[in-house]
N, C-alpha and C positions, 0 to 999 in steps of 0.2 A: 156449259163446261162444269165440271164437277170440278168441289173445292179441294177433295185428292189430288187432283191431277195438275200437271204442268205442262207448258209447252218446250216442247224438242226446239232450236233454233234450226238444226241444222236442216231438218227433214219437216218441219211443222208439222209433224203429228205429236196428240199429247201422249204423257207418259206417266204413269202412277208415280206417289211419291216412293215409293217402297224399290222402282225401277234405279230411280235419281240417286238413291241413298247408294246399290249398289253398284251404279256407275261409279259413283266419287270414293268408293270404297278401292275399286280397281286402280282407279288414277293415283290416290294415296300409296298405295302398293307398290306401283312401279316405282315412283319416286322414291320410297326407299328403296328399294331392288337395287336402283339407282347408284344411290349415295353410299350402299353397303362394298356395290360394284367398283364404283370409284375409289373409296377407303381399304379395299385391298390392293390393289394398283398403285396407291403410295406407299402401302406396308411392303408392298415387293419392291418399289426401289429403293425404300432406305434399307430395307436388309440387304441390298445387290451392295448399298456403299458400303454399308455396316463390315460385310464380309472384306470388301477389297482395300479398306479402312488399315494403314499398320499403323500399329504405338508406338510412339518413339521409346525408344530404352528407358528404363527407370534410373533413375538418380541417385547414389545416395546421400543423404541429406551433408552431410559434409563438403562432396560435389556444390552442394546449392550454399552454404556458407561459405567456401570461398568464393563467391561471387559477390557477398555483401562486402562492401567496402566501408568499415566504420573502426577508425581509430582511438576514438574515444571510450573512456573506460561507463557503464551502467551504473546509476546512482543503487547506493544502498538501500536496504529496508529505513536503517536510521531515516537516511537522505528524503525518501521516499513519504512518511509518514509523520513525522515529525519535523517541528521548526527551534531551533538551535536558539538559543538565549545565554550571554555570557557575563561573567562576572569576572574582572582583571587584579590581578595586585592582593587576592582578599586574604587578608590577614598578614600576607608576606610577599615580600617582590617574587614576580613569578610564580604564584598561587592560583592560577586561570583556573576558573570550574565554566561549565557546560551545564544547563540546565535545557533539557530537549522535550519539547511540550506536542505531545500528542495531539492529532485531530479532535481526539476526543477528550482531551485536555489533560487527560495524565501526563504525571511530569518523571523525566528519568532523568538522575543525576549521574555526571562525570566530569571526568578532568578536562580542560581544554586544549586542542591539538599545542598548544603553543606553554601547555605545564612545564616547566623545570624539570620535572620528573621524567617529560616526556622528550624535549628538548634535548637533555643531557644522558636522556636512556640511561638511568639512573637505577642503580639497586636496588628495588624495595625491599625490606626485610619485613615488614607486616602492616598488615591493614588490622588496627584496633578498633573492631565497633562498640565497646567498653567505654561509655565518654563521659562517667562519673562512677563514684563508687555504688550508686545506687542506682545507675540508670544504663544497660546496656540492649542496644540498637538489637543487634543479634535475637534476645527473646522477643521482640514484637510479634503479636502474635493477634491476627486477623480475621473475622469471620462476617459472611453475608454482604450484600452488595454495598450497605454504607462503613464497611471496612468499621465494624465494631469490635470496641475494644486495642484500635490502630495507638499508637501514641502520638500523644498532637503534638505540632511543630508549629515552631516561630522562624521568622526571617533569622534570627539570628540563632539558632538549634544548630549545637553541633552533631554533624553525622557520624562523621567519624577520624580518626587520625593515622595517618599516612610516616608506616618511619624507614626511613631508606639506612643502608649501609654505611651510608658516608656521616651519618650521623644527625642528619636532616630532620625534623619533622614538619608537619604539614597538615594544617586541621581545616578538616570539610566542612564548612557551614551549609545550611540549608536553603536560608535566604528564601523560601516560599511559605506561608501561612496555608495549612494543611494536616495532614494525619499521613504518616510512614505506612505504606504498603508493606517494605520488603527490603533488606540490605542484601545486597551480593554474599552470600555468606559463603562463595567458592571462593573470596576473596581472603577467607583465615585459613582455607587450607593452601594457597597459590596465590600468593600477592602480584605475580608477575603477571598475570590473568590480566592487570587492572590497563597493562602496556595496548591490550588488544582493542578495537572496535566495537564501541558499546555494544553493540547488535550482535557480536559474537563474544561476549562475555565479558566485556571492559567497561561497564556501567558501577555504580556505586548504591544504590538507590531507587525505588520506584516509590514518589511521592501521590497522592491524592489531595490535590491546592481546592483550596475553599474558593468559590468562582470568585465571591465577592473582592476578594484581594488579587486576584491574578491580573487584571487588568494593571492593577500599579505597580505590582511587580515588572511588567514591561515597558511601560510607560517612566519608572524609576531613572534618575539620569545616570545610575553607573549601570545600567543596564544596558548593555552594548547587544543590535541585532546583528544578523548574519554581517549583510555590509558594513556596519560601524566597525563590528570587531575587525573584519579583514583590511578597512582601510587603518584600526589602530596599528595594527600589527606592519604593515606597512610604512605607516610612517615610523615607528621604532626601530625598525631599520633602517630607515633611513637615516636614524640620529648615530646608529652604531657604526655608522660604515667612517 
């Protein structure tokens, strides 16, 4: 027998290699023929569904919100991104400030929901960021990422003073070890701005805290957190009632 050649099973005669190559060529062939035949035979029934297929109507989305059932009201950006740090009593009964410390550790100062000011929806007649005769808040003035040229602040740095109609006033300290970003300065054209939602213009302040002291700034014992303050406030009413 020649080393070309092979033997046929079926017939026992042999067969060149060149025969074998284009038998198994045929074979391959069909089988796709095959699978090609097959794969159009599912493309015509899902287009038979595709076609007898209807859509339900479109919705509009309004439709689909009154189906959500949720009575509670969405936290704000404040709520959202920030954690609330308070300070009670400071400097005057009912003097609550809000210190609101960013993820990324920026701090924004304001009044706290339970201010006198805010309590009593109180008059303001102007926000002074003028808090000596030679130092006013107002010109600070800012440049490049380490806030150069910021004016530095001590815990006890006043921000600015708060004077109502009824003849009130009310001075902001700082209470954070840091550099002034920025004062509200819509707050000298519109002091009533100050009644609003930090987050929509009722802020006083954007500070930049020195890490190394921020930790004791909250760790401090008149430094009330979210829960402390709500249960103080809590129990002071309770003493009023």
């Amino acid at each position: 027998m020649q080393e070309n050649a092979v033997k046929d099973i079926a017939d026992g005669r042999e067969i060149s290699l060149q025969e074998q190559e284009e038998h198994d060529e045929l074979v391959d062939s069909n089988k796709e023929t095959a699978i090609i035949d097959s794969d159009k035979e599912i493309s015509a029934i899902v287009d038979s569904d595709y076609e007898s297929f209807t859509f339900p109507p479109d919705k509009d989305v309004s439709d689909m919100l009154d189906e959500v059932q949720y009575s509670g009201s969405f936290p704000t950006v404040t709520d959202r991104y920030f954690t609330p740090y308070y300070k009670m009593d400071a400097q005057s009964l009912g003097n609550d400030t809000c210190i609101w410390i960013h993820s990324n550790r920026i701090c924004m100062l304001s009044l706290a929901p339970s201010h006198i000011i805010l309590q009593d929806n109180k008059d303001i007649q102007k926000v002074n960021f003028k808090v000596s005769d030679k130092l006013d808040r107002s010109l600070n003035k800012v440049s490049g990422k380490g806030k150069h040229g910021a004016q530095p602040l001590q815990t006890n740095s006043n921000i600015c003073t708060i004077l109502c109609k009824d003849g009130q006033t009310y001075v902001i300290k700082c209470y954070i070890v840091g550099k002034l970003v920025e004062v509200n300065e819509a707050l000298s054209e519109n002091p009533q701005l100050l009644k609003k939602l930090p987050h929509k213009g009722g802020y006083l302040a954007i500070i930049l805290p020195n890490i190394k002291f921020l930790e004791n700034f909250k760790q401090s014992v008149s430094t009330l957190t979210h829960d402390k303050y709500i249960k103080h406030i809590k129990e002071k009413e309770n003493k009023q009632q």
